[in-house]
N, C-alpha and C positions, 0 to 999 in steps of 0.2 A: 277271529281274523288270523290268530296263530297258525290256528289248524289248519285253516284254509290257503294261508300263504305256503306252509310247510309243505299240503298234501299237492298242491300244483307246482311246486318249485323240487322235488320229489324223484319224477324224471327224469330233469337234468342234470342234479348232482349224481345221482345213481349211473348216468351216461358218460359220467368226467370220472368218478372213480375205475380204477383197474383194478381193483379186485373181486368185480362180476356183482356186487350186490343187487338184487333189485327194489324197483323204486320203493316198493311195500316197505324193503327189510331198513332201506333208507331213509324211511317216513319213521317207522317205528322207533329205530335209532335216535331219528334227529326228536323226536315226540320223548325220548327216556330222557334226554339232555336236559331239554327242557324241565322238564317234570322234577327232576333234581335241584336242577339251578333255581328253579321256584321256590321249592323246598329249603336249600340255603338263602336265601335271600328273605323267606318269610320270616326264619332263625333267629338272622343275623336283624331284620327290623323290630324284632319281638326284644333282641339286647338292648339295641341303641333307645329301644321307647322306653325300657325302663331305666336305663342308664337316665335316659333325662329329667324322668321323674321322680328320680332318688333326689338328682342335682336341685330341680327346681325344688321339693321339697325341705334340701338342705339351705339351701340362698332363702327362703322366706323364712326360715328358724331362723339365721344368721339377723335378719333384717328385723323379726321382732323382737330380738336380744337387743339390739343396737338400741332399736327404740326402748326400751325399757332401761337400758342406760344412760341415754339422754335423756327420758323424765328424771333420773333419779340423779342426773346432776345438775339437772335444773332446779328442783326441787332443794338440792344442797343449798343452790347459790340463793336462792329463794330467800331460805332460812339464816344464811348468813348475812344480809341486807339489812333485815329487821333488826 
């Protein structure tokens, strides 16, 4: 649909610039844009995924530390009771 919107929409942009482009060189142009900005954007979602799955990996360590120190203070009080 990109391509397609790009390769029809193409003409007109190439018709409003002044400095003679044609629609081809205009297609190609707005086609390299794209192609880049994909390229950072695939980049930058490849950081953020693993960013998150350091995180989430670090909060479930967190969370079975916790639980292992609430058995083992229950376990304390357990033993104090007796």
């Amino acid at each position: 649909m990109l391509i397609l919107a790009t390769w029809l929409t193409s003409p007109y942009y190439a018709a409003m610039c002044s400095d003679g482009m044609t629609p081809v060189e205009k297609f190609r142009g707005s086609m390299a844009g794209y192609t880049i900005e994909c390229i950072i954007l695939v980049m930058a979602g490849g950081l953020i995924n693993d960013l998150s799955i350091a995180s989430c990996r670090r909060l479930v360590q967190q969370n079975e530390e916790a639980k292992k120190k609430a058995a083992e203070i229950y376990n304390r009080e357990n033993s104090v009771d007796k």
